[in-house]
mmCIF file of the C-alpha atoms, coordinates in Angstrom:
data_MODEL
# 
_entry.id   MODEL 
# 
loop_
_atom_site.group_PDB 
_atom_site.id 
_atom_site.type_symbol 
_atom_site.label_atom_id 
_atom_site.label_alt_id 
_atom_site.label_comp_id 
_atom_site.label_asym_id 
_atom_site.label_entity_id 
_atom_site.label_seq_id 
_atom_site.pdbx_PDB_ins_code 
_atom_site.Cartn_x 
_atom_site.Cartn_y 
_atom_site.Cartn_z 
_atom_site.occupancy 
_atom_site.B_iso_or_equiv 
_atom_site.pdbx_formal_charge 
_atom_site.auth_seq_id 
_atom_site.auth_comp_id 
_atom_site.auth_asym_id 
_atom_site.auth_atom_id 
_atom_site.pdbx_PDB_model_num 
ATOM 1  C CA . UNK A 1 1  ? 0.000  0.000  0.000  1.00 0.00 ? 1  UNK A CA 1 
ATOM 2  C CA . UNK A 1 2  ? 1.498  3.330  -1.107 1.00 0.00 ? 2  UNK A CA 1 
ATOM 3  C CA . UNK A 1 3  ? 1.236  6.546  1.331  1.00 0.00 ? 3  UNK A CA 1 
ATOM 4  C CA . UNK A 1 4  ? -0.715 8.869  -0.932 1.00 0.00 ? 4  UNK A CA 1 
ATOM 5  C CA . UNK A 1 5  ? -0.832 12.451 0.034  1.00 0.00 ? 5  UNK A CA 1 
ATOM 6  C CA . UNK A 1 6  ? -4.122 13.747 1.309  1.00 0.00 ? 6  UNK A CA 1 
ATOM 7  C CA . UNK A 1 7  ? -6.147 14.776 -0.879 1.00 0.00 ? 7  UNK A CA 1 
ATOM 8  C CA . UNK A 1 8  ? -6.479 18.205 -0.814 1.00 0.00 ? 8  UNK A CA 1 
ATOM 9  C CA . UNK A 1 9  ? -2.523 18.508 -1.556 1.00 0.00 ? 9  UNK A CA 1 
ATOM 10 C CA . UNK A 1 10 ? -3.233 16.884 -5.331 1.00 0.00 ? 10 UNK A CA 1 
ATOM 11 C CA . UNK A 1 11 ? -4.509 19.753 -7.252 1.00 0.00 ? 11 UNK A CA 1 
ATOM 12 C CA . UNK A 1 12 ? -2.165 22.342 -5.464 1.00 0.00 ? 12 UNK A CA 1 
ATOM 13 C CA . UNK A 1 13 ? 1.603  21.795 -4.139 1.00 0.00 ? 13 UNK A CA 1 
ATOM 14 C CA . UNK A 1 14 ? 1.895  25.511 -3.587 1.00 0.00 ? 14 UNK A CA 1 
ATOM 15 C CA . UNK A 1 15 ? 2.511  26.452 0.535  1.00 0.00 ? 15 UNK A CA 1 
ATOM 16 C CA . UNK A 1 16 ? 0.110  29.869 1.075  1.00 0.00 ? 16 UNK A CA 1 
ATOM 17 C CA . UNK A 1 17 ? 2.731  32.277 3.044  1.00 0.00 ? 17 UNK A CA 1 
ATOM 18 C CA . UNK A 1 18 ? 0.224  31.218 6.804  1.00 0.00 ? 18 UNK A CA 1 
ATOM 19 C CA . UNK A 1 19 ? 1.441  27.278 6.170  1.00 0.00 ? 19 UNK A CA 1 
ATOM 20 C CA . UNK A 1 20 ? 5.579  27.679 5.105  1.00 0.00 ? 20 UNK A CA 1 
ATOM 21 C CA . UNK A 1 21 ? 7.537  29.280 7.267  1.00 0.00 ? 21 UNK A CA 1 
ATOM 22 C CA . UNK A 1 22 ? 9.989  31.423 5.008  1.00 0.00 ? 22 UNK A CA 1 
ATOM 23 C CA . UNK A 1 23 ? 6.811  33.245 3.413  1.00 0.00 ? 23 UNK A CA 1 
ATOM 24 C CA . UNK A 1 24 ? 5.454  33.787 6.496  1.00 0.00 ? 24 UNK A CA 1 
ATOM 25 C CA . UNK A 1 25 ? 8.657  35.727 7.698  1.00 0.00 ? 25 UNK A CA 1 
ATOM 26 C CA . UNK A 1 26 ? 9.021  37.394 4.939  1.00 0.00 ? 26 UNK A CA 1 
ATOM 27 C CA . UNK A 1 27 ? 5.648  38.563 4.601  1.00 0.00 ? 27 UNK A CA 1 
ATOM 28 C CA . UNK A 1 28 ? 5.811  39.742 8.710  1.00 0.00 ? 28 UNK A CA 1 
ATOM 29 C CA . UNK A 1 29 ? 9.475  41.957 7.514  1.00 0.00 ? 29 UNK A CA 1 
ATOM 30 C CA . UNK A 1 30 ? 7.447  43.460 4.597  1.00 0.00 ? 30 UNK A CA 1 
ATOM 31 C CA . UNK A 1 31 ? 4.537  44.025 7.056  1.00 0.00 ? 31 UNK A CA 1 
ATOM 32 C CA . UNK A 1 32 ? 6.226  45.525 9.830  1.00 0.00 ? 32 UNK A CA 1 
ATOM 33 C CA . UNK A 1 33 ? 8.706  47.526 6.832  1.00 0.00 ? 33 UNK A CA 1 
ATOM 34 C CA . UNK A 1 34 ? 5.559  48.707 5.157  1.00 0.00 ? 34 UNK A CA 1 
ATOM 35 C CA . UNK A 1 35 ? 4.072  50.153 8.240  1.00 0.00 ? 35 UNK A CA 1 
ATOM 36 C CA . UNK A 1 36 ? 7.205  51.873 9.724  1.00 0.00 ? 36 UNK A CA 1 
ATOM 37 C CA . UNK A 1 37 ? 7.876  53.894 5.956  1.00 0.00 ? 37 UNK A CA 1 
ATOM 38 C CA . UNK A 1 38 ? 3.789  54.850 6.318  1.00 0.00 ? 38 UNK A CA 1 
ATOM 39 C CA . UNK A 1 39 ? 4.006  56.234 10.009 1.00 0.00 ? 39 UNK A CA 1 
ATOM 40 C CA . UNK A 1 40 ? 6.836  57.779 8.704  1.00 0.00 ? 40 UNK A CA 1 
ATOM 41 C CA . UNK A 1 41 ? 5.608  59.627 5.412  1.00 0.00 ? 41 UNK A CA 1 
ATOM 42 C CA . UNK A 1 42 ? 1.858  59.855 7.027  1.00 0.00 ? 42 UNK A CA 1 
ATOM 43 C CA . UNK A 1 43 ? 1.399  59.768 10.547 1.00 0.00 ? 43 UNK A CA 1 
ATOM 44 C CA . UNK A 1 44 ? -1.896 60.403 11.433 1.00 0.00 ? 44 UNK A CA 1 
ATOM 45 C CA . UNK A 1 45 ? -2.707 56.902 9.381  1.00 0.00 ? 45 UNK A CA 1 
ATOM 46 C CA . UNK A 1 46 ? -1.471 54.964 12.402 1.00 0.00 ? 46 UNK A CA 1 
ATOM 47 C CA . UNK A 1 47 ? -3.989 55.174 15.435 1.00 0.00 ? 47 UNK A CA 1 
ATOM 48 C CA . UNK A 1 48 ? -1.687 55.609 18.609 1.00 0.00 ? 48 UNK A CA 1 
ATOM 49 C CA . UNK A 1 49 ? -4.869 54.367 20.946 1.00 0.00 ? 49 UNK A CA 1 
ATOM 50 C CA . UNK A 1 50 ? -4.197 50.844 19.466 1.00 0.00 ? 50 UNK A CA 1 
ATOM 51 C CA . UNK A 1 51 ? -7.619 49.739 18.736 1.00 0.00 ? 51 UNK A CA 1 
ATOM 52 C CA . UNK A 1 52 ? -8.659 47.644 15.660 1.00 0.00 ? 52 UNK A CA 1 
ATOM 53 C CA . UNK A 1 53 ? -6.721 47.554 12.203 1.00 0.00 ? 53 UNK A CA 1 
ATOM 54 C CA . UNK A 1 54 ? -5.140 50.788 12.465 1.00 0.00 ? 54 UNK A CA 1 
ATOM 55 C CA . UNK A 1 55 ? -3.662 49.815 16.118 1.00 0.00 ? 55 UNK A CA 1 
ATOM 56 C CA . UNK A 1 56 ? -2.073 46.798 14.585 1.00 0.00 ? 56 UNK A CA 1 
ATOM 57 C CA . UNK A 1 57 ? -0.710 48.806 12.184 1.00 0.00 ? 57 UNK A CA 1 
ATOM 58 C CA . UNK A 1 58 ? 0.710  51.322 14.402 1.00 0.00 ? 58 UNK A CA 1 
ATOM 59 C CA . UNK A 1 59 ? 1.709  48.526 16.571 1.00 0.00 ? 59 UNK A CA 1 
ATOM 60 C CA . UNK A 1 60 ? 3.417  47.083 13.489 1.00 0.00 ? 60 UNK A CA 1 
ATOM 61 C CA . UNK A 1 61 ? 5.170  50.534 12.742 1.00 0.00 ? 61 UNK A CA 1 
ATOM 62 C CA . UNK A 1 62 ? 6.170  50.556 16.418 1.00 0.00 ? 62 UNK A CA 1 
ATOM 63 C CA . UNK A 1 63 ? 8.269  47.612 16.280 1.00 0.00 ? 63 UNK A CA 1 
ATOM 64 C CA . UNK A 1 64 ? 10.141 48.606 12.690 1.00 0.00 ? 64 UNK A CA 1 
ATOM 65 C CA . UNK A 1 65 ? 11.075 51.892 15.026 1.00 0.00 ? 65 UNK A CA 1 
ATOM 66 C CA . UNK A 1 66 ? 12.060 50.065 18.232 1.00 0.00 ? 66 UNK A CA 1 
ATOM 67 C CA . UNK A 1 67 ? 13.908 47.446 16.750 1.00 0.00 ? 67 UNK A CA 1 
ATOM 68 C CA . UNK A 1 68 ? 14.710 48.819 13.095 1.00 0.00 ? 68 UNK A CA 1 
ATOM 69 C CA . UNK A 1 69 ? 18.725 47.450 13.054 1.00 0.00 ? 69 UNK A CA 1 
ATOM 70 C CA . UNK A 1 70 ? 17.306 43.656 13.961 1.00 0.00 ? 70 UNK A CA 1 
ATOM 71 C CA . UNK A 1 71 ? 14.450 44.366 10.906 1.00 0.00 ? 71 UNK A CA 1 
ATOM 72 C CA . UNK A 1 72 ? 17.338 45.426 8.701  1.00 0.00 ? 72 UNK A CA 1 
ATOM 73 C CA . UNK A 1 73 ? 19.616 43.037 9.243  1.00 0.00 ? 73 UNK A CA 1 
ATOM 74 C CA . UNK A 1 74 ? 16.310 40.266 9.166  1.00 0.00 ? 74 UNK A CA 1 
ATOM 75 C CA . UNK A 1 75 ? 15.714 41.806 6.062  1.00 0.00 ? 75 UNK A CA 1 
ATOM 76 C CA . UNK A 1 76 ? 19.342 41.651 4.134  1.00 0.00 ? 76 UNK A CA 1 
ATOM 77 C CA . UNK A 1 77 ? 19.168 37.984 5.896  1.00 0.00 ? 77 UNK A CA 1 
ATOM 78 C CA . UNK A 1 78 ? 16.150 36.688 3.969  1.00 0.00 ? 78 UNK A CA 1 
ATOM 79 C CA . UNK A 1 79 ? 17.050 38.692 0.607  1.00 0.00 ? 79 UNK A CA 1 
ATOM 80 C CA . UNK A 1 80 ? 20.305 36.556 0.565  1.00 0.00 ? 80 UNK A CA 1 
ATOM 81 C CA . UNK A 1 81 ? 18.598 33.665 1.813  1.00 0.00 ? 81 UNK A CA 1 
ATOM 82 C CA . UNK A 1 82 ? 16.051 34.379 -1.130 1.00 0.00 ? 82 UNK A CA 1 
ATOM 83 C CA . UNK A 1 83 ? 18.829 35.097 -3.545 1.00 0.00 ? 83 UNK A CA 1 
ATOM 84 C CA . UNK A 1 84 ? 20.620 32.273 -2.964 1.00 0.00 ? 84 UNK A CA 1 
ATOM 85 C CA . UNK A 1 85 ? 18.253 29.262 -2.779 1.00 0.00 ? 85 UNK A CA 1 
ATOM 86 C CA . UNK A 1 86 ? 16.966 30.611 -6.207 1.00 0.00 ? 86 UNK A CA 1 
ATOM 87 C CA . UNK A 1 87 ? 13.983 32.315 -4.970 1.00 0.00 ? 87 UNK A CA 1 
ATOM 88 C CA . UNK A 1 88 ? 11.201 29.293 -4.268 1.00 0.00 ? 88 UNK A CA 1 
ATOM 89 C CA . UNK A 1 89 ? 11.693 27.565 -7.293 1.00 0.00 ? 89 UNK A CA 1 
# 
């Protein structure tokens, strides 16, 4: 008897960025990236009472500001990462 993946894997082999790991980080640095360069250009976007989707933005943009050289350095991490494993292919 073979082990057949379940069938729900058949007709798709692509990971959505929630289920692999890699997109999932990457998609958090672009996030919290994305959020700090908007609080920057536009600040009264963010809502600094942290309530509902603008809170988790601000909370977002709060983190890229507190912790912006461990971002960066995440960021040139995965880009080489990216680069060098030939980009998901």
């Amino acid at each position: 008897r073979s082990a057949a993946a379940p069938p729900c894997l058949h007709w798709n082999t692509r990971m959505s960025a929630l289920f692999d790991f890699k997109s999932f980080l990457v998609t958090l640095l672009l996030f919290i990236c994305t959020c700090t360069y908007v609080k920057m250009k536009a600040p009264q976007l963010m809502d600094s009472h942290k309530v509902g989707l603008r809170g988790l933005f601000w909370k977002a943009a709060r983190v890229g500001e507190r912790l912006s050289p461990w971002v960066a350095t995440s960021c040139v991490v995965m880009g080489v990462h990216t680069f060098w494993t030939g980009g998901g292919k």
